[in-house]
PQR file of N, CA, C, O and H, with PARSE charges and radii, in Angstrom:
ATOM      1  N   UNK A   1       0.849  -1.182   0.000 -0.4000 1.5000
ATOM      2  CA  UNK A   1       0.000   0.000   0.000 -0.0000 2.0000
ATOM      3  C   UNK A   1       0.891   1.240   0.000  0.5500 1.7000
ATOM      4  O   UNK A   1       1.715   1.344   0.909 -0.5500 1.4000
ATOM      5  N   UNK A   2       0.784   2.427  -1.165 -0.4000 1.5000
ATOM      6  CA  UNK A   2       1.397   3.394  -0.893 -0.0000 2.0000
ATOM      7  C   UNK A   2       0.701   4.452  -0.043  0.5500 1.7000
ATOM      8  O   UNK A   2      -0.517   4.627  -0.049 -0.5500 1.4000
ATOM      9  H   UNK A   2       0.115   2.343  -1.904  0.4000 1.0000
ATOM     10  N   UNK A   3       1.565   5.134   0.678 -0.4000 1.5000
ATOM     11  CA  UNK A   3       1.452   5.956   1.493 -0.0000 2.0000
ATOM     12  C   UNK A   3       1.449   7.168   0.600  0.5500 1.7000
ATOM     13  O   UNK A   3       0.976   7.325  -0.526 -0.5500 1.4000
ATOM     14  H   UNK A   3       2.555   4.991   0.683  0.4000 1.0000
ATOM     15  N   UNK A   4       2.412   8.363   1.776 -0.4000 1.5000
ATOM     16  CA  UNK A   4       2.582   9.648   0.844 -0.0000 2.0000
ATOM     17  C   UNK A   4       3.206  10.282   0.142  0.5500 1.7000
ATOM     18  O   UNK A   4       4.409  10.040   0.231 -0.5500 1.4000
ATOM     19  H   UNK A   4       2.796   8.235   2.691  0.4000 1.0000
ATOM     20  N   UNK A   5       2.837  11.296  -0.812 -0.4000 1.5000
ATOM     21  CA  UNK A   5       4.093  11.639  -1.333 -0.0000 2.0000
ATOM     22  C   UNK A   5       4.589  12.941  -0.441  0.5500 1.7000
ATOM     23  O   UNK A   5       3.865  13.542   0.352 -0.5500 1.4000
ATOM     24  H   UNK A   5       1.859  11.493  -0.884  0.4000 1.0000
ATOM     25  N   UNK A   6       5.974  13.255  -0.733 -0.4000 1.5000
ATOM     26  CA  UNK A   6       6.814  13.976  -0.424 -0.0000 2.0000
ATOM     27  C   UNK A   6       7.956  14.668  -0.942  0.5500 1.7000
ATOM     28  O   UNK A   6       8.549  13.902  -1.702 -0.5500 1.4000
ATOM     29  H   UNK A   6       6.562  12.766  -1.378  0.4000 1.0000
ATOM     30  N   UNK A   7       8.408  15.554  -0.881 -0.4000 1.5000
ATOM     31  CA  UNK A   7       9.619  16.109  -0.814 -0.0000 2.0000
ATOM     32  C   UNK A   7      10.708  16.016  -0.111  0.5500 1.7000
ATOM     33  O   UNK A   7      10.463  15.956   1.094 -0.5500 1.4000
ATOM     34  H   UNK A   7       7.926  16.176  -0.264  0.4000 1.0000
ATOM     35  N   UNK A   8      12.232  15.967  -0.476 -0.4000 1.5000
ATOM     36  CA  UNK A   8      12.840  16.094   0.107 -0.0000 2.0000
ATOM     37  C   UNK A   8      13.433  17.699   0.691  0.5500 1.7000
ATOM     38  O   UNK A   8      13.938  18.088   1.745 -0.5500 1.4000
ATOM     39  H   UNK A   8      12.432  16.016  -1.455  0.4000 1.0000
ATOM     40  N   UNK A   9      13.088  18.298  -0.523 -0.4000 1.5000
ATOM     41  CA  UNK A   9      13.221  19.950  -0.248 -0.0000 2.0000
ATOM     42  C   UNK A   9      12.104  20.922  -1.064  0.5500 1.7000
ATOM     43  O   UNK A   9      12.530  20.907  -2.219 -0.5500 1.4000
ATOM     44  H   UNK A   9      12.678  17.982  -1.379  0.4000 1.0000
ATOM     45  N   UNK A  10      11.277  21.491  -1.048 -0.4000 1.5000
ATOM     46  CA  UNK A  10      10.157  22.061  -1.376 -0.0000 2.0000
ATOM     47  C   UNK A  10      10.399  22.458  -2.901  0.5500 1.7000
ATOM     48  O   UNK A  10       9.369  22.537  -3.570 -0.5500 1.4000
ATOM     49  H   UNK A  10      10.931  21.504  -0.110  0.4000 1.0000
ATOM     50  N   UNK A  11      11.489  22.695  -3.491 -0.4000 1.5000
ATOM     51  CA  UNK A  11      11.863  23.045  -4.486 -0.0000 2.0000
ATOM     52  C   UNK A  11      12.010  21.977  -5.178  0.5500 1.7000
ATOM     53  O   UNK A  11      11.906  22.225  -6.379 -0.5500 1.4000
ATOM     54  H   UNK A  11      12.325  22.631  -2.947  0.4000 1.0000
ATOM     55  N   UNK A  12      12.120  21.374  -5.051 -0.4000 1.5000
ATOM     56  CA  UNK A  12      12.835  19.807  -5.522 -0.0000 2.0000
ATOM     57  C   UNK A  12      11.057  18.938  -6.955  0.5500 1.7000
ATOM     58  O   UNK A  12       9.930  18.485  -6.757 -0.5500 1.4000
ATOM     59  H   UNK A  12      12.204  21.173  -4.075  0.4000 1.0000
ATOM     60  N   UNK A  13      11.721  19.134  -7.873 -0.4000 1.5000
ATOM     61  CA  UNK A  13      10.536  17.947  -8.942 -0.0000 2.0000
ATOM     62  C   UNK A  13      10.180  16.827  -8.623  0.5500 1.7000
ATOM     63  O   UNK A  13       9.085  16.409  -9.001 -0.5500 1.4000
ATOM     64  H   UNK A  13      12.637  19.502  -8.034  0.4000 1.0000
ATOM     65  N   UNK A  14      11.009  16.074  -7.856 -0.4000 1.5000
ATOM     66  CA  UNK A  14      10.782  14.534  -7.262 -0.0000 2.0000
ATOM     67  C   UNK A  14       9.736  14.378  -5.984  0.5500 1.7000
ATOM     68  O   UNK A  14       9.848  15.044  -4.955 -0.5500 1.4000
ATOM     69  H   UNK A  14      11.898  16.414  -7.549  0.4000 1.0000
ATOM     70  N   UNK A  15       8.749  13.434  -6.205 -0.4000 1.5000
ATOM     71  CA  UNK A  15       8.553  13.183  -5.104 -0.0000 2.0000
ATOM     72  C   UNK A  15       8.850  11.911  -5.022  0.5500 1.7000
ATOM     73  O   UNK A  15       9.092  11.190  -5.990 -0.5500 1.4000
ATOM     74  H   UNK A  15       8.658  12.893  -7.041  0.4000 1.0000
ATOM     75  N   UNK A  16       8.844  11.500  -3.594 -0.4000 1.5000
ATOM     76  CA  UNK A  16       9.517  10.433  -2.378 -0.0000 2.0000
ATOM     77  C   UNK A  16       8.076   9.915  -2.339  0.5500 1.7000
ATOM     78  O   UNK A  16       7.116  10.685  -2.380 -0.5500 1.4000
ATOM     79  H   UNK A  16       8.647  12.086  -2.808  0.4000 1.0000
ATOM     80  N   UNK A  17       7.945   8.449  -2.248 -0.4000 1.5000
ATOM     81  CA  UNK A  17       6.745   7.964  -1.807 -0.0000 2.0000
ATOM     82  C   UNK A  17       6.906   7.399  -0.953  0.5500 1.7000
ATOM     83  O   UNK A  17       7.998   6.840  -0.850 -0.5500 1.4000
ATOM     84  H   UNK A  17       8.725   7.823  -2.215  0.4000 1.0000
ATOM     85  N   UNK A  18       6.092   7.273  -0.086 -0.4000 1.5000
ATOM     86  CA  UNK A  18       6.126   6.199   0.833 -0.0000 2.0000
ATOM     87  C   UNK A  18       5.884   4.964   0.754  0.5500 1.7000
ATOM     88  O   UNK A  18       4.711   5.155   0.433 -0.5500 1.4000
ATOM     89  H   UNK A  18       5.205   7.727  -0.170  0.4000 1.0000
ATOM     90  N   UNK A  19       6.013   3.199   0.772 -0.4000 1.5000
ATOM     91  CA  UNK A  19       5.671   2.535   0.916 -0.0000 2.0000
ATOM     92  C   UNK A  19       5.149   1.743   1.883  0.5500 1.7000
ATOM     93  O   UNK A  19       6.029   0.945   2.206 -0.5500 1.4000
ATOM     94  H   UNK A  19       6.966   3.044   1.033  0.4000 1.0000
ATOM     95  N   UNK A  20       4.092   1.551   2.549 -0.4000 1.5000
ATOM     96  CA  UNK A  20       3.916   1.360   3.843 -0.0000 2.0000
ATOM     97  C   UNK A  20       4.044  -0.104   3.544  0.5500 1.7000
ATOM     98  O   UNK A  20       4.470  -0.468   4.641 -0.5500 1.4000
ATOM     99  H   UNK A  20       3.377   2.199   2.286  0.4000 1.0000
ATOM    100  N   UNK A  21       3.955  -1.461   2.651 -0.4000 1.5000
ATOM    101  CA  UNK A  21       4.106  -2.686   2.674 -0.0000 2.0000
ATOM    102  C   UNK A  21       5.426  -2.868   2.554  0.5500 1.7000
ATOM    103  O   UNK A  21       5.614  -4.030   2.912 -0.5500 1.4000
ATOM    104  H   UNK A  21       3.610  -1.165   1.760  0.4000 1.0000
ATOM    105  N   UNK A  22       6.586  -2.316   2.215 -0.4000 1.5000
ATOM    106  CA  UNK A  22       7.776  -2.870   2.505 -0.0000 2.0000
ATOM    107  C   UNK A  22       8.985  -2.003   2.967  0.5500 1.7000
ATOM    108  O   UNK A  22       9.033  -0.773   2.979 -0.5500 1.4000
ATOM    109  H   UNK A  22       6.433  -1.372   1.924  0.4000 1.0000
ATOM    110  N   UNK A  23       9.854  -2.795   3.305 -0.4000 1.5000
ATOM    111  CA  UNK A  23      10.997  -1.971   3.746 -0.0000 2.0000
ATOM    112  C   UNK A  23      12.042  -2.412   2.815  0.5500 1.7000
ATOM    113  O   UNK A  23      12.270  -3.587   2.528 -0.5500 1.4000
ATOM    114  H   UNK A  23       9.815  -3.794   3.295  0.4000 1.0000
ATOM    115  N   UNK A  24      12.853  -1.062   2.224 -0.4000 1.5000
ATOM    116  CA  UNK A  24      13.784  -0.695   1.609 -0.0000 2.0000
ATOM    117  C   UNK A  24      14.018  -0.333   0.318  0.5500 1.7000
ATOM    118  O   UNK A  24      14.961  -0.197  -0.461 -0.5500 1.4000
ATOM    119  H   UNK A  24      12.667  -0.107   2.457  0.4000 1.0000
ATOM    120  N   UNK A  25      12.636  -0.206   0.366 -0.4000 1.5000
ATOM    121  CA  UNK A  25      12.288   0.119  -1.208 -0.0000 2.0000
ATOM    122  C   UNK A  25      12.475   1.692  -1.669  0.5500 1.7000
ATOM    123  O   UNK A  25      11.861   2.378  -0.852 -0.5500 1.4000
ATOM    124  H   UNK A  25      11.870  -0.316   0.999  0.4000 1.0000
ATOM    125  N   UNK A  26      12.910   2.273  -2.378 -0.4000 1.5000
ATOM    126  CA  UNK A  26      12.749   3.471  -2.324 -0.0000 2.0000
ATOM    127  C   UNK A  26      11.779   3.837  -3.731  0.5500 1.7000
ATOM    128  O   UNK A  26      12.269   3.747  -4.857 -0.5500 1.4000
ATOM    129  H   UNK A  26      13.409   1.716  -3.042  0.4000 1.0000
ATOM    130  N   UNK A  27      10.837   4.113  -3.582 -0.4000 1.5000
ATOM    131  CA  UNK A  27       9.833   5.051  -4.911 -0.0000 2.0000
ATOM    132  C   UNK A  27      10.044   6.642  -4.741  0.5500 1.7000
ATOM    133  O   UNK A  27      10.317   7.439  -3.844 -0.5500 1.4000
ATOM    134  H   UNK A  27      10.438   4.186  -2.667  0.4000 1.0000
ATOM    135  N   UNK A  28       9.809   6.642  -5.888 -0.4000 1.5000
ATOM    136  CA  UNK A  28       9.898   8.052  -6.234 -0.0000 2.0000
ATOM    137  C   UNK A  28       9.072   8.472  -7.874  0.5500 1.7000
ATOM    138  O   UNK A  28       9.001   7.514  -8.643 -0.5500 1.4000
ATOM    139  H   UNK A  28       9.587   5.994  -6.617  0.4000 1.0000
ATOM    140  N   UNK A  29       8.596   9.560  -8.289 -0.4000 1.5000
ATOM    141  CA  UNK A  29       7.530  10.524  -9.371 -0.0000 2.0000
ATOM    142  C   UNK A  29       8.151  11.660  -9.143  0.5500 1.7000
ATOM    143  O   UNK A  29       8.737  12.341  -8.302 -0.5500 1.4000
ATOM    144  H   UNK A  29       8.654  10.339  -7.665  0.4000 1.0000
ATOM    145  N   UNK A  30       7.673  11.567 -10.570 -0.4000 1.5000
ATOM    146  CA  UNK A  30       8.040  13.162 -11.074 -0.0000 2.0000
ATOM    147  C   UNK A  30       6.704  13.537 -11.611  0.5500 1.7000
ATOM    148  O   UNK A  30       6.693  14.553 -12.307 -0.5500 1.4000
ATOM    149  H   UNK A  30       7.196  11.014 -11.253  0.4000 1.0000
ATOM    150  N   UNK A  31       5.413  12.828 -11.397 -0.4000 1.5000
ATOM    151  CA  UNK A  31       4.219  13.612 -11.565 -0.0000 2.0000
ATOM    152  C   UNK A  31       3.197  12.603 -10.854  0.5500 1.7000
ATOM    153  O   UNK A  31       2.208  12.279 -11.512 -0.5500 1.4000
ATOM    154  H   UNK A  31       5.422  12.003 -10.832  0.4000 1.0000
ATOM    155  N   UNK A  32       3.370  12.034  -9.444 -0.4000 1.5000
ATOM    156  CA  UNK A  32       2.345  11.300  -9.037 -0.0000 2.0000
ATOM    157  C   UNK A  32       1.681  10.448  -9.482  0.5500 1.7000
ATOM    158  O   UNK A  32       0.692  10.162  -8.808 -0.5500 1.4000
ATOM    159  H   UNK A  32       4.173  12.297  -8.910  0.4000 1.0000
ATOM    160  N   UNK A  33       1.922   9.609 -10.883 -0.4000 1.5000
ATOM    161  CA  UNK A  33       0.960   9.114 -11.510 -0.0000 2.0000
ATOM    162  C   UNK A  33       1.817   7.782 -12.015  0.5500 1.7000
ATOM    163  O   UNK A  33       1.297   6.667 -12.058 -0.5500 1.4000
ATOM    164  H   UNK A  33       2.726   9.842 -11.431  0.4000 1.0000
ATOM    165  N   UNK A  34       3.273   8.053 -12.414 -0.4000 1.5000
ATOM    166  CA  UNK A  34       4.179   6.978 -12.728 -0.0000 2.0000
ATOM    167  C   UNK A  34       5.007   7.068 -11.734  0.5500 1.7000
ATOM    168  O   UNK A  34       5.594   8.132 -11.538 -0.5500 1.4000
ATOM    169  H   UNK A  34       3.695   8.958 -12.379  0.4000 1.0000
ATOM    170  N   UNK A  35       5.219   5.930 -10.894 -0.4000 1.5000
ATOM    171  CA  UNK A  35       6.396   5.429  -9.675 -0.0000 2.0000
ATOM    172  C   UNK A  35       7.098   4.461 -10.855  0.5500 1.7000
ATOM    173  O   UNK A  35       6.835   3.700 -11.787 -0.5500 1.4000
ATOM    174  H   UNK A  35       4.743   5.065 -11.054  0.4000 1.0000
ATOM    175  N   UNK A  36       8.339   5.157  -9.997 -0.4000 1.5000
ATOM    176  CA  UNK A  36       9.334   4.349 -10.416 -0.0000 2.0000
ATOM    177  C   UNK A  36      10.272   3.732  -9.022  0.5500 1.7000
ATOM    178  O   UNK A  36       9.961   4.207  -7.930 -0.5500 1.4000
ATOM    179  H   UNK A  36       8.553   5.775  -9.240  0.4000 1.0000
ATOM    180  N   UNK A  37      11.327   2.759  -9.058 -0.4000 1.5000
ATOM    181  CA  UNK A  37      12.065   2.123  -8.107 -0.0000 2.0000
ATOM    182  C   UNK A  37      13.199   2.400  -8.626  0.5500 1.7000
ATOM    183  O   UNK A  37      13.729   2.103  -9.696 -0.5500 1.4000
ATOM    184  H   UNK A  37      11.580   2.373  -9.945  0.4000 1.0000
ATOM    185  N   UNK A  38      13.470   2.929  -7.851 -0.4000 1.5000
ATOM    186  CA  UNK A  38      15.194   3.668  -7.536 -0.0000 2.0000
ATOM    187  C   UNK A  38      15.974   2.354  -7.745  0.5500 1.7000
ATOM    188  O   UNK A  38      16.753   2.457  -8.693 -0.5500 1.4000
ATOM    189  H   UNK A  38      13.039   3.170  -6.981  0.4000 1.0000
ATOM    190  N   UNK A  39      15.991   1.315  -7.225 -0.4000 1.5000
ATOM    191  CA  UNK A  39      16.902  -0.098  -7.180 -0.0000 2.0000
ATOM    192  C   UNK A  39      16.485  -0.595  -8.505  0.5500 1.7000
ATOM    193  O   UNK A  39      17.323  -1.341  -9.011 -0.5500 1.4000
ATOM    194  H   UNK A  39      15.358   1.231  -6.456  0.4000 1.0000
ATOM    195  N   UNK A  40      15.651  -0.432  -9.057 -0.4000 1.5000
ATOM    196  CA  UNK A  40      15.077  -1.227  -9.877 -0.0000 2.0000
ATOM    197  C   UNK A  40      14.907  -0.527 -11.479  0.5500 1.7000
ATOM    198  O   UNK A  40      14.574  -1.130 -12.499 -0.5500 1.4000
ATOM    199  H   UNK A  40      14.971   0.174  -8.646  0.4000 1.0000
ATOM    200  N   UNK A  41      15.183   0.657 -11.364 -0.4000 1.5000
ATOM    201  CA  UNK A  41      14.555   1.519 -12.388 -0.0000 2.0000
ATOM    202  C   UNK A  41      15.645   2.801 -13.377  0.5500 1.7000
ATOM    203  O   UNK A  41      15.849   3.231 -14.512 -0.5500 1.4000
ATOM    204  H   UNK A  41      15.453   1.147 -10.535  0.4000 1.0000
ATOM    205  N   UNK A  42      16.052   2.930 -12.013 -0.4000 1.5000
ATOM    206  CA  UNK A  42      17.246   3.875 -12.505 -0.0000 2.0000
ATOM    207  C   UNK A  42      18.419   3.586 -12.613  0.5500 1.7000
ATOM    208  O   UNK A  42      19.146   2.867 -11.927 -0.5500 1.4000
ATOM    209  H   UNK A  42      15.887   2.580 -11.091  0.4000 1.0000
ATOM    210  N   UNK A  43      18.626   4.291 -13.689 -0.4000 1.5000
ATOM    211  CA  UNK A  43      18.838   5.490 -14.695 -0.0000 2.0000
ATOM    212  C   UNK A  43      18.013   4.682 -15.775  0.5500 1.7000
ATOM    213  O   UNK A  43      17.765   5.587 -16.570 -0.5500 1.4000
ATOM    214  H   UNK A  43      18.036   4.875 -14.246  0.4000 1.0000
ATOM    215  N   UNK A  44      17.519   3.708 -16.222 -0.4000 1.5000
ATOM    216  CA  UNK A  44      17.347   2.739 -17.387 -0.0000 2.0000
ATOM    217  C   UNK A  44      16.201   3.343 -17.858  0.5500 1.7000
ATOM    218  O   UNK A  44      16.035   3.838 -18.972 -0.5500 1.4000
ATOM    219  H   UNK A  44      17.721   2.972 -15.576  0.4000 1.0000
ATOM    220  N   UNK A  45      15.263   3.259 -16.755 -0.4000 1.5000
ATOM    221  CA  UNK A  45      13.403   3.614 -17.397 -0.0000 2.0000
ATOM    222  C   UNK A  45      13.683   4.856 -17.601  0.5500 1.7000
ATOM    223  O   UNK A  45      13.083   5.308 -18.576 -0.5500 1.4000
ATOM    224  H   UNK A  45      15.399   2.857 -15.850  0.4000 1.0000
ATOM    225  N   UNK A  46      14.543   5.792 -16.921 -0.4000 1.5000
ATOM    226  CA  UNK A  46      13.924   7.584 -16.865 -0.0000 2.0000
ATOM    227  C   UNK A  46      14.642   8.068 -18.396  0.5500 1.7000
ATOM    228  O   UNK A  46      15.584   7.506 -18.955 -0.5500 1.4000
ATOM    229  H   UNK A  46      15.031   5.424 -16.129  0.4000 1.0000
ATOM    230  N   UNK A  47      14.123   8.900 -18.722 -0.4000 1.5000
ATOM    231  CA  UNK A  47      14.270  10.006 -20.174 -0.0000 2.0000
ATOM    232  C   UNK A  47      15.646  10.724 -19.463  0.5500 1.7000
ATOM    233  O   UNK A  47      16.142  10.701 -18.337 -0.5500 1.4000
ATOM    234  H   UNK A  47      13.357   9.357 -18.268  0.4000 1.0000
ATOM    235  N   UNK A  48      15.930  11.281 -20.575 -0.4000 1.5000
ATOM    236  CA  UNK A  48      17.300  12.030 -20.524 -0.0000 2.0000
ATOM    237  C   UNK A  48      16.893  13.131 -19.391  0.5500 1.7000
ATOM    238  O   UNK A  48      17.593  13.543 -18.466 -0.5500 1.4000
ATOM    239  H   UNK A  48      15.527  11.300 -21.490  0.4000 1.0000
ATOM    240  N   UNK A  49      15.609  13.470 -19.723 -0.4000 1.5000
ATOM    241  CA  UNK A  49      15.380  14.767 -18.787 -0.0000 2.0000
ATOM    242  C   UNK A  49      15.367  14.559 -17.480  0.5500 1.7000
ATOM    243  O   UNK A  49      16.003  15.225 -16.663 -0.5500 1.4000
ATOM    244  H   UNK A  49      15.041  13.134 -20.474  0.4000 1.0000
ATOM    245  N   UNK A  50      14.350  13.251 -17.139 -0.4000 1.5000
ATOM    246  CA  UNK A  50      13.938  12.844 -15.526 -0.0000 2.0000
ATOM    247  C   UNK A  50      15.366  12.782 -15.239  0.5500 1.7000
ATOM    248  O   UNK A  50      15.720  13.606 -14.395 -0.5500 1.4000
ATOM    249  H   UNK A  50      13.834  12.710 -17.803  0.4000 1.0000
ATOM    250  N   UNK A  51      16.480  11.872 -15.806 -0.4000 1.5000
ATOM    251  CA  UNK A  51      17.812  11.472 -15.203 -0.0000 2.0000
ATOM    252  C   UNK A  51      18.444  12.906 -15.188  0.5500 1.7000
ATOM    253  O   UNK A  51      19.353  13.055 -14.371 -0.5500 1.4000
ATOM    254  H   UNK A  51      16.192  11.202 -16.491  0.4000 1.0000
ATOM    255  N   UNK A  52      18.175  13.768 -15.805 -0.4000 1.5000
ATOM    256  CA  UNK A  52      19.334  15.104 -15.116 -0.0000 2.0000
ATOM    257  C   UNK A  52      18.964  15.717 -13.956  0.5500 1.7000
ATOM    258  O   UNK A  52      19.799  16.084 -13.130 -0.5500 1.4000
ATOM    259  H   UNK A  52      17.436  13.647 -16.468  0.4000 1.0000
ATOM    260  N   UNK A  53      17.185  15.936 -13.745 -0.4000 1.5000
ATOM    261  CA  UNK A  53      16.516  16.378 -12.810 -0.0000 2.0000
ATOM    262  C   UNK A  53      16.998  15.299 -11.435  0.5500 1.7000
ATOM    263  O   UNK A  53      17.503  15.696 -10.385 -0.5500 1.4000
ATOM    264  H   UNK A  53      16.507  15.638 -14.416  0.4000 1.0000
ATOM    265  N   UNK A  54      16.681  13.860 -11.792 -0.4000 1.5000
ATOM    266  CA  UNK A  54      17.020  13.333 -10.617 -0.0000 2.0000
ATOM    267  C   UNK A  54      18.483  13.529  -9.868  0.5500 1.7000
ATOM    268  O   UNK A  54      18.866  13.904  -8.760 -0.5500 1.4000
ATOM    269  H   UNK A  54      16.270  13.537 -12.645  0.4000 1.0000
ATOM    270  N   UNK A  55      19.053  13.087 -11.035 -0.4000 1.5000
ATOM    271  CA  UNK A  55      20.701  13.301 -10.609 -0.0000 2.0000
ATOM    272  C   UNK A  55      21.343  14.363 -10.045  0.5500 1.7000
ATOM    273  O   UNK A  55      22.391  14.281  -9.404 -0.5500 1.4000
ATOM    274  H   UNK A  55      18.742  12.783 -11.935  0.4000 1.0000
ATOM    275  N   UNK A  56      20.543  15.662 -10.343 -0.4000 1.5000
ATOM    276  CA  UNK A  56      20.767  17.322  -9.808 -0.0000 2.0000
ATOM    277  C   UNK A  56      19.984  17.268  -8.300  0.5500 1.7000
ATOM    278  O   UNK A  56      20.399  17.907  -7.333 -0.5500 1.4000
ATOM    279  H   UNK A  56      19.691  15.729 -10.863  0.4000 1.0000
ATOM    280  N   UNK A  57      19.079  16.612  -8.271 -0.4000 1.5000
ATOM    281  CA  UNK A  57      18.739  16.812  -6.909 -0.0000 2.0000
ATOM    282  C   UNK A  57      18.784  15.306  -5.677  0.5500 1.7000
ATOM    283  O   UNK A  57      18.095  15.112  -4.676 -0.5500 1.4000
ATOM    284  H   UNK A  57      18.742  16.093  -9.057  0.4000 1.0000
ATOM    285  N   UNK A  58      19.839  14.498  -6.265 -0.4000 1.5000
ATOM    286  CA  UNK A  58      20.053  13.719  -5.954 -0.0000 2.0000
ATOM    287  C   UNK A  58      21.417  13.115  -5.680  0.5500 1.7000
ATOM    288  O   UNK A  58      21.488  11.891  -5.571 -0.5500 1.4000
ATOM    289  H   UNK A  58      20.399  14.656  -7.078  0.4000 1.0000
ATOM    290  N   UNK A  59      22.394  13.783  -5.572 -0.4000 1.5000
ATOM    291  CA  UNK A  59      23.800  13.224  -5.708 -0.0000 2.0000
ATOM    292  C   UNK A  59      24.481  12.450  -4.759  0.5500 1.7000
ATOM    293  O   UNK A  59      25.693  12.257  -4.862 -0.5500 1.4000
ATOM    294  H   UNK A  59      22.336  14.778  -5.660  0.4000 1.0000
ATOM    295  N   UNK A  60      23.776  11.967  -3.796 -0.4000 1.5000
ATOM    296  CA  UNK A  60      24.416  10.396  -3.059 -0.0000 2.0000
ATOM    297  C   UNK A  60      23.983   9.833  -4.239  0.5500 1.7000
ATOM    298  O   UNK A  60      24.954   9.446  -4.890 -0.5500 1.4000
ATOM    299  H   UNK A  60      22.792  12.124  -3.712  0.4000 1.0000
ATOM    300  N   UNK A  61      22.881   9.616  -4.814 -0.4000 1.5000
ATOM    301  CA  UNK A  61      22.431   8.265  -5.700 -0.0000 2.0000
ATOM    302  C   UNK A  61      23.060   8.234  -6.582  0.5500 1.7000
ATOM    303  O   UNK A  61      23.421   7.076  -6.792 -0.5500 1.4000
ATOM    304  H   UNK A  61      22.093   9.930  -4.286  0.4000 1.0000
ATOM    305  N   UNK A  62      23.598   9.225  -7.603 -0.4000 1.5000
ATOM    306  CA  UNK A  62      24.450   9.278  -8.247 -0.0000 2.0000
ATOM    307  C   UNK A  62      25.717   8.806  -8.406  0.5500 1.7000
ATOM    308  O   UNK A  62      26.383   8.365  -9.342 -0.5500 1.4000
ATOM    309  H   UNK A  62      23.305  10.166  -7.432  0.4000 1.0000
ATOM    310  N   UNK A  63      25.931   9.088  -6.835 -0.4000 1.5000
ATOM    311  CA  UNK A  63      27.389   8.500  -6.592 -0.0000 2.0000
ATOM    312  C   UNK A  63      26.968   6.805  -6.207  0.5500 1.7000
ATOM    313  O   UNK A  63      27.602   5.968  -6.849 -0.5500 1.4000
ATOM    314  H   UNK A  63      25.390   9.446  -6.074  0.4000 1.0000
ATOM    315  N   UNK A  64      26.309   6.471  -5.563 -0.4000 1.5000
ATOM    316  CA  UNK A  64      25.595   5.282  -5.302 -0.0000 2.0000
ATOM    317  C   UNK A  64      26.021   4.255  -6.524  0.5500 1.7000
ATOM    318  O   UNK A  64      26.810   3.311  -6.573 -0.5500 1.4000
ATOM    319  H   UNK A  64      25.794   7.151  -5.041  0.4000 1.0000
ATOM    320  N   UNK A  65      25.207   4.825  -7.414 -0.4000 1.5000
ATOM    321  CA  UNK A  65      24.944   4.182  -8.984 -0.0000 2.0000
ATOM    322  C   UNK A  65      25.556   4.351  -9.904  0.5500 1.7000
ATOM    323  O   UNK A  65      25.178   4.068 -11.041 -0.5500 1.4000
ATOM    324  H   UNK A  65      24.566   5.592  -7.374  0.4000 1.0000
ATOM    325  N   UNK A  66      27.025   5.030  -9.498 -0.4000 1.5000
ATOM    326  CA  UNK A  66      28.181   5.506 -10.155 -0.0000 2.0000
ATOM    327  C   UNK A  66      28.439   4.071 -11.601  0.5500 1.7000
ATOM    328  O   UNK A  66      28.381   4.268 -12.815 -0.5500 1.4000
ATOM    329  H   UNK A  66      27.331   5.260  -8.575  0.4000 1.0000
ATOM    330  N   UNK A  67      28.582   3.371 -11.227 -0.4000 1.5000
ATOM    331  CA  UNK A  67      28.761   1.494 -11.896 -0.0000 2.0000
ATOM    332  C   UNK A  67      27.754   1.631 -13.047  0.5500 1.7000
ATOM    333  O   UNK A  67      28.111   1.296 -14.177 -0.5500 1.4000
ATOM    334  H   UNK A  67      28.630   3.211 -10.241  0.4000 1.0000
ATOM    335  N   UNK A  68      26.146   2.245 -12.763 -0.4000 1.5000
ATOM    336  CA  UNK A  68      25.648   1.885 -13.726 -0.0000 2.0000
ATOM    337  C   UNK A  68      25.316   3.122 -14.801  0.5500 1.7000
ATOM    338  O   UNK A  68      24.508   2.846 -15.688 -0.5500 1.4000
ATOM    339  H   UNK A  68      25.856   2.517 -11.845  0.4000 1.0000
ATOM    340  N   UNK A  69      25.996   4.730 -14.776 -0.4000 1.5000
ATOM    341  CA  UNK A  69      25.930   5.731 -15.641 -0.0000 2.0000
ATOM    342  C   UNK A  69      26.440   5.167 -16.814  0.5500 1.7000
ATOM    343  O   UNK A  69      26.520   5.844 -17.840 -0.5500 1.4000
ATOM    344  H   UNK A  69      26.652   4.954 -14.055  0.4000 1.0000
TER
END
């Protein structure tokens, strides 16, 4: 069951979802309507655009997922 969405900083395009059925999942939208999985998804599914937006407001994951740019 998803929970809510969120921000990490009010400015920020991404939202953070919550998953209340599991732990360690991380979701995240860039318009509430398509979730995507951070472990599972990125950089592969997102458009050139979502991946600069994410990556700009995201740079542990970046560095994280350094292996798969």
């Amino acid at each position: 069951m998803l929970g809510d969405f969120y921000k990490n900083n009010p400015k920020d395009k991404i939202w953070w979802v919550d998953d209340l059925d599991s732990v360690g999942q991380f979701l995240f939208s860039f318009d509430k309507n398509t979730i995507y999985n951070l472990f599972a998804d990125y950089p592969h599914k997102l458009t050139p655009e979502q991946k600069k937006i994410f990556d700009e407001e995201n740079p542990y994951w970046v560095e994280f997922f350094k292996d798969r740019q």
